[in-house]
C-alpha beads as a LAMMPS data file, in Angstrom:
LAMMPS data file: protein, C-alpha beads

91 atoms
90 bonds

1 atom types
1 bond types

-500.0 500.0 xlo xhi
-500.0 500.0 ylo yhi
-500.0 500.0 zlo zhi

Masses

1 110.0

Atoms # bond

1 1 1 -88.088 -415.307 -84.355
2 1 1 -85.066 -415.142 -82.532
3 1 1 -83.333 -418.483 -80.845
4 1 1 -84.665 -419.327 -77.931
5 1 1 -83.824 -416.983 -74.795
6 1 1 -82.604 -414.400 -76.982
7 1 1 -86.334 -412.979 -77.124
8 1 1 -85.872 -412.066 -73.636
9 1 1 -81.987 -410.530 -73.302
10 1 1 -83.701 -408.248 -76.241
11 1 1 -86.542 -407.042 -74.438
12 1 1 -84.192 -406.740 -71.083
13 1 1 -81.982 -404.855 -73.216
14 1 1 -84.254 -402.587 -74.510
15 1 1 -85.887 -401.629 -70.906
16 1 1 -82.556 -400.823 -69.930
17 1 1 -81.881 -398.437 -73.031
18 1 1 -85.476 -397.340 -72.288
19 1 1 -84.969 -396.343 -68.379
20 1 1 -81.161 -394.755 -69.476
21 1 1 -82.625 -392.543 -71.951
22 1 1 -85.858 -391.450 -69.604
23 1 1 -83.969 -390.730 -67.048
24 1 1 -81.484 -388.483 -69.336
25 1 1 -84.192 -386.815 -70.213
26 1 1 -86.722 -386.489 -67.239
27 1 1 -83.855 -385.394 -64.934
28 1 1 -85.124 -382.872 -63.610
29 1 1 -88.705 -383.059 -63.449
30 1 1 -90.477 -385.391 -60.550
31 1 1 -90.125 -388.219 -62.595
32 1 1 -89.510 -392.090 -61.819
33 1 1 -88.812 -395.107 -64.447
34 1 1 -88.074 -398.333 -62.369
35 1 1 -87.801 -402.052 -64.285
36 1 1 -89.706 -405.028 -63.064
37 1 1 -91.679 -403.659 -60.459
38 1 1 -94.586 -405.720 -58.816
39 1 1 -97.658 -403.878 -59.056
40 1 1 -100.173 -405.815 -58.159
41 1 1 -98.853 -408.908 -55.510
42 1 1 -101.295 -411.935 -56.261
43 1 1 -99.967 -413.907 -53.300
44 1 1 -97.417 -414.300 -50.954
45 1 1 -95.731 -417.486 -52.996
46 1 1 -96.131 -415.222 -55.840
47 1 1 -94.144 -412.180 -57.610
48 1 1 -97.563 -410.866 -58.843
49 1 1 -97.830 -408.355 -61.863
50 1 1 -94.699 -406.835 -63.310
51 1 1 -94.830 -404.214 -66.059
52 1 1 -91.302 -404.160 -67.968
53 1 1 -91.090 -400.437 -67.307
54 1 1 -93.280 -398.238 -64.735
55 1 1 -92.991 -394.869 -64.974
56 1 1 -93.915 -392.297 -61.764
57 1 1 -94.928 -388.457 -61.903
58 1 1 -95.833 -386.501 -59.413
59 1 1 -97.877 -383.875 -60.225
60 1 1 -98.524 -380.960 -57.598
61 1 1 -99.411 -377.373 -57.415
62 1 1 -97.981 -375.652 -54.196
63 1 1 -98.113 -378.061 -51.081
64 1 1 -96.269 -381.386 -51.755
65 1 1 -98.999 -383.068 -49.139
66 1 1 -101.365 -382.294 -51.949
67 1 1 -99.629 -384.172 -54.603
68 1 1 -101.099 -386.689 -56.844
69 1 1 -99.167 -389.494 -58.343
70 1 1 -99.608 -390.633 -62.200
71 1 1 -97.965 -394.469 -63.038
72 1 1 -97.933 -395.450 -66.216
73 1 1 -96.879 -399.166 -66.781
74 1 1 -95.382 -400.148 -69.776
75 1 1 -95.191 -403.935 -71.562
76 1 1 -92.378 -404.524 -73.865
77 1 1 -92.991 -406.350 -77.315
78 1 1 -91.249 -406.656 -79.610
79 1 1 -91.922 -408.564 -83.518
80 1 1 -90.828 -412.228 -81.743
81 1 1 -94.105 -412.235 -79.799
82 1 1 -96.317 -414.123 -81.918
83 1 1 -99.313 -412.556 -80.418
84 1 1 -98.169 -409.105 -81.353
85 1 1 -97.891 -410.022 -84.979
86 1 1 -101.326 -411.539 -85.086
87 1 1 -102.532 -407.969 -83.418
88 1 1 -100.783 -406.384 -85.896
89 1 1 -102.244 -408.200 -88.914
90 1 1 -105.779 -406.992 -87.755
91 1 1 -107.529 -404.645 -90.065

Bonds

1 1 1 2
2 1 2 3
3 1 3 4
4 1 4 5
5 1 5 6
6 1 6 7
7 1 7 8
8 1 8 9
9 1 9 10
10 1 10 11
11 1 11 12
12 1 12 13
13 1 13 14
14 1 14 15
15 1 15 16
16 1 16 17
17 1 17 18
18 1 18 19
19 1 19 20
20 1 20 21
21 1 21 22
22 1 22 23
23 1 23 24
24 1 24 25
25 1 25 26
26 1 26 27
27 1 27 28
28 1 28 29
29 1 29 30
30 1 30 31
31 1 31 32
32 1 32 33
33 1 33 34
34 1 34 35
35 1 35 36
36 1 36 37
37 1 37 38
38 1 38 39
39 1 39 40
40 1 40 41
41 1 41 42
42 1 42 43
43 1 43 44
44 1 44 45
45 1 45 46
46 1 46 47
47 1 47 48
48 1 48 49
49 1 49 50
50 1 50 51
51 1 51 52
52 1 52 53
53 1 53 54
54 1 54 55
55 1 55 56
56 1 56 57
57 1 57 58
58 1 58 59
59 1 59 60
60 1 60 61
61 1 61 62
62 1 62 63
63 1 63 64
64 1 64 65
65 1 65 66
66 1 66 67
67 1 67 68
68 1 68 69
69 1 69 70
70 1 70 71
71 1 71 72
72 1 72 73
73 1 73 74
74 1 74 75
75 1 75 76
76 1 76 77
77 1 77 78
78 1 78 79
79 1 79 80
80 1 80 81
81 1 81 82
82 1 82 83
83 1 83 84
84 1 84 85
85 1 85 86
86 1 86 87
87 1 87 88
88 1 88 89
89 1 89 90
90 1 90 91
């Protein structure tokens, strides 16, 4: 396990090597990757639910006012995260 606060500058450092490379690749296509946005506010005192990543696509088929959005969020673990290696362990 890494030393403490180290586990988190590694999975900040990763999302941002993450969002580079997506957006290298999914230049153009109607695409977003954003980092640490709230999803789902819980209260007003409160930052609510934050994926790591959160990817956006727009799908649509002639008229943009008939577009559908797809998110995908995404959670960042890495091998430090206890719970992840007790996951992982599972037959």
């Amino acid at each position: 396990m890494p030393p403490t606060g180290l586990a988190t500058q590694l999975e900040g450092t990763l999302a941002a090597y993450l969002v580079h490379e997506f957006t290298i690749r999914l230049v153009c296509r109607a695409v977003v990757i954003n980092r640490e946005v709230v999803v789902k506010p819980t209260d007003a005192g409160d930052s609510g639910e934050r994926p790591d990543l959160l990817g956006q696509a727009i799908a649509f088929e002639g008229e943009l006012d008939a577009a559908e959005t797809v998110s995908v969020p995404v959670e960042i673990k890495g091998s430090w995260h206890t719970g992840q290696r007790k996951e992982a362990r599972r037959p």
